[in-house]
N, C-alpha and C positions, 0 to 999 in steps of 0.2 A: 369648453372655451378653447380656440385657436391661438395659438401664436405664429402670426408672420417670424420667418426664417432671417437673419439678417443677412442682408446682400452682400456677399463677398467684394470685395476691392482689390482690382488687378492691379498687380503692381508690375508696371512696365517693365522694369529691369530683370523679373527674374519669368515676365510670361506665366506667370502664373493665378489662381484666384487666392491664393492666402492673403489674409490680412496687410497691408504693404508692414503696417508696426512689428508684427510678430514676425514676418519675415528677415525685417533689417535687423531685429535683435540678435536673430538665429546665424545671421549673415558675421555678426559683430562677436558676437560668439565664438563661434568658430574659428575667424583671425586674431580673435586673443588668444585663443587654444593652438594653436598653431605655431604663434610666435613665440607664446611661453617654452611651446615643447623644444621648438628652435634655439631657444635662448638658455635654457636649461639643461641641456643634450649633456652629457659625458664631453663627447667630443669638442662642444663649446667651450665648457668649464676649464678642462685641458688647454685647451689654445691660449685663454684669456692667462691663468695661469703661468705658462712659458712665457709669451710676452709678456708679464710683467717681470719675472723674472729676471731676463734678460735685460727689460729696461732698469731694471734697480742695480745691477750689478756693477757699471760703471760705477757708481754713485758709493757704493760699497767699496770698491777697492779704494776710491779717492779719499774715503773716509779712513779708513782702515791704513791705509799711506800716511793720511796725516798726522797720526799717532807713534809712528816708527821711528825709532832716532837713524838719524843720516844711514851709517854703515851700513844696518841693515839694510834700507833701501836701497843700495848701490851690492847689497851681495847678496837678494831672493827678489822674487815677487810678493806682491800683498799675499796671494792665494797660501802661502807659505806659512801666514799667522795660523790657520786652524789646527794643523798637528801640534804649532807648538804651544799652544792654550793649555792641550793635557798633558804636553809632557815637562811645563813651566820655562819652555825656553824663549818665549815669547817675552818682549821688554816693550811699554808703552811708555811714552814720554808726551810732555806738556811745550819741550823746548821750541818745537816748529813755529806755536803758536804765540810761541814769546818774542822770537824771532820777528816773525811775518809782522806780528802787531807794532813792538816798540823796538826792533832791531831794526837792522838798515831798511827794509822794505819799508816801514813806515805804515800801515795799514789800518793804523788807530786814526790819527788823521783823516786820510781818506774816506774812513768809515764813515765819517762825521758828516765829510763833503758829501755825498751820498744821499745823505738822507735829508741835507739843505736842497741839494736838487730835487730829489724826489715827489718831496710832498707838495711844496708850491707849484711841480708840473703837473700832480693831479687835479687839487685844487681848482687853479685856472682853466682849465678847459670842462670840467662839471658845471662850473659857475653859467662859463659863455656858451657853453651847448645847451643846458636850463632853458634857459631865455630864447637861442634859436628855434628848439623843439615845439615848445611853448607856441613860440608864432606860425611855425606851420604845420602846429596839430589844430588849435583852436583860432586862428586870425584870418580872418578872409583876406585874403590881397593880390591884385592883379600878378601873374606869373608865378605864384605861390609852387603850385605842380615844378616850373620848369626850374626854378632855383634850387627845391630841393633836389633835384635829380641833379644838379649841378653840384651841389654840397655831397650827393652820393657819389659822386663821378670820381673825386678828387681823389680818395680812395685808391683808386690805380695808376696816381701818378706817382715816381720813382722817386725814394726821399733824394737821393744822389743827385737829382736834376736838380734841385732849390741849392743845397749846397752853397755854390760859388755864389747867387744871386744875396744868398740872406747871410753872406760873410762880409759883402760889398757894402750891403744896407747896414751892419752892424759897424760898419769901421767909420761910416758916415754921420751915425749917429751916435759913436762915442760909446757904445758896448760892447765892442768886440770883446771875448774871452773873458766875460763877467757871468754872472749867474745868470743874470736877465736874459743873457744870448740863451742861453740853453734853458731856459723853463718860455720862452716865447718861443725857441724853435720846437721843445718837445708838445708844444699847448697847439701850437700849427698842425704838427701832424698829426695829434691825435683827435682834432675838433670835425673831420667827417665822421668819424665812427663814432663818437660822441653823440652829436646830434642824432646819427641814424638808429642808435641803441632807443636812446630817450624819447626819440619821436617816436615807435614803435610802442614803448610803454606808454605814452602818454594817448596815444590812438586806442589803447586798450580798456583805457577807462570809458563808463557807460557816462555820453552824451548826457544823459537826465542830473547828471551831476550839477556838472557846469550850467545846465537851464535852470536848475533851480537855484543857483545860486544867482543867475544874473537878474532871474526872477526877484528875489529878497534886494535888488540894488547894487550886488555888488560887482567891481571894478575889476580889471585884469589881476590887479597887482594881490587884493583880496584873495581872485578865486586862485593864482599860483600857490600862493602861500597858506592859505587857508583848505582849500579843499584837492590841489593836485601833489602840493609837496609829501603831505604825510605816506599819499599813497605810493609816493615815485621813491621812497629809501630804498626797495630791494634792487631798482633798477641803477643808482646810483652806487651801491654798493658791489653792482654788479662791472659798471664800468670804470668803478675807482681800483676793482681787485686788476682788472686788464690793466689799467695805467701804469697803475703800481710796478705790476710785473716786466713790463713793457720798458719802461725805464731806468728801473733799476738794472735790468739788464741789457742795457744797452751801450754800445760802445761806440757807434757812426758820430751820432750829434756828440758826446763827451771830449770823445778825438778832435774833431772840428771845431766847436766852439768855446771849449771851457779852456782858460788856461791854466799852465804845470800845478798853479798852487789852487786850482779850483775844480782841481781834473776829479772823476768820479770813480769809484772804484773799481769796474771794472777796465779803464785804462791804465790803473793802476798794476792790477793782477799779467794784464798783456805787456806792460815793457815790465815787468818781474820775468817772464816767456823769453824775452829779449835777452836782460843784460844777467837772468841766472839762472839760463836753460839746464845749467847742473847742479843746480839745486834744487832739488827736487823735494827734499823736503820743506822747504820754504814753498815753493810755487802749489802740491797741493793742500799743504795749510793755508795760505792766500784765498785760492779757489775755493775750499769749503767756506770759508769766512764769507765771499761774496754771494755764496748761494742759500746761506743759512736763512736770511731773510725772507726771500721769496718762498724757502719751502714751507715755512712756517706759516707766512701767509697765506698760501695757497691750500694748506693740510686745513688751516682752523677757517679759512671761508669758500671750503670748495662747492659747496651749492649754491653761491652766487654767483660764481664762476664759471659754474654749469648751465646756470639759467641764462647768464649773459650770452652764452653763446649761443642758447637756444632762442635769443627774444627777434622774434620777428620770422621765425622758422616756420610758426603753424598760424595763419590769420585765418578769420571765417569763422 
């Protein structure tokens, strides 16, 4: 009994008659082995490690500052604390932070104001970017293409240019320096990249979803909520770590629109810069104070962090 030989299959790209499957595996192979070896190296691992290094160190001394009572900081550097750890001459103290909070700086307060701005500027712009994505992932409508490229555009216009226009419209409409000014001005600028994040997740889901659902009867407002919201948290969480971050550290719109008694705490920490540039132990107690949050946030959800930045990077 004979057996016919199975025909080889050329595969264009490499000219050859191997199988095109075994070939592309062998191909896929090899640039994982590659990139591992690349990414694993001695010499990688070394690099990664200095820069990080370096990048923590700032962050260390400002820590390490804020624990030191006055004198000291005015007669060493932070870097000064580690001999004296062993030889007990080292002094840490709490008062900076008692200072910064409930002494003149006032920072307990502000903390406050902070986080009233904060969350309603994330809120607001997830809600109305939802709804945008929404329509020009799944809604047919004449010019659909060019508007979103329109809503992508915006993206590189300069917040500096709105400025003066949305101070104008605020004073006309009886907002100026309230909280509203500033969670509509920070909900404006963060609603291109909003919708662009969420419309990229929302593109991501398989088609057969939504046919089977309009298939069973149901309505827009069903299949958002029923069949695309469950699956849209990592993406939403992914653009609410960005917001978060974004605003909370932010100083432009704070400066600009909020006012003295609504001001947020990083324009707080900046006229501390101002009116008690020789206090140094006040200012960086202040500054850890304003960044404790973000790093917290950022340490306990950095794979959404990660992802967001990655969403819409690899399509196909």
């Amino acid at each position: 009994m004979s057996t016919t030989p199975p025909v080889p299959t050329t595969n264009p790209e490499t000219e050859d008659t191997a199988p095109v499957k075994e070939r592309k595996l062998t191909r896929l192979e090899k640039r994982a082995i590659a990139t591992k070896g690349r990414l694993t190296s001695p010499w990688a691992s070394l690099t990664a490690v200095i820069l990080a290094i370096l990048w923590t160190i700032p962050t260390v001394g400002l820590l390490v500052t804020s624990f030191r009572p006055e004198i000291d900081i005015r007669r060493s550097g932070w870097w000064t604390v580690i001999p004296g750890i062993f030889t007990g001459e080292t002094e840490f103290t709490l008062d900076n932070y008692d200072q910064a909070l409930y002494g003149g700086a006032g920072l307990s307060e502000v903390f406050i104001n902070t986080f009233v701005i904060t969350i309603p500027a994330v809120i607001i712009p997830i809600t109305v970017a939802l709804l945008a994505a929404y329509g020009f992932a799944w809604i047919d409508f004449p010019g659909r293409n060019l508007l979103f490229v329109a809503v992508f555009a915006l993206q590189v216009v300069p917040i500096q240019v709105t400025l003066v226009p949305l101070l104008t419209n605020y004073n006309n409409w009886g907002m100026a320096g309230s909280f509203w000014a500033v969670w509509l001005s920070h909900s404006i600028f963060a609603l291109p990249l909003a919708v662009f994040l969420l419309h990229n997740f929302m593109k991501d889901i398989p088609r057969s979803l939504v046919e089977a659902a309009r298939v069973d009867g149901a309505g827009h407002v069903k299949i958002f909520f029923r069949v695309l919201f469950p699956l849209l948290v990592p993406a939403i969480a992914a653009f609410g770590i960005f917001q978060f971050l974004w605003v909370w550290n932010d100083l432009l719109v704070g400066l600009t629109f909020a006012a003295p008694e609504y001001r947020p705490l990083t324009v707080a920490v900046a006229e501390l810069a101002g009116t008690r540039g020789g206090d140094w132990h006040i200012l960086t107690a202040g500054a850890f104070i304003s960044m404790i949050v973000p790093l917290i946030v950022f340490l306990l959800l950095q794979r959404y962090f990660v992802r967001g930045m990655l969403a819409g990077a690899v399509k196909g």
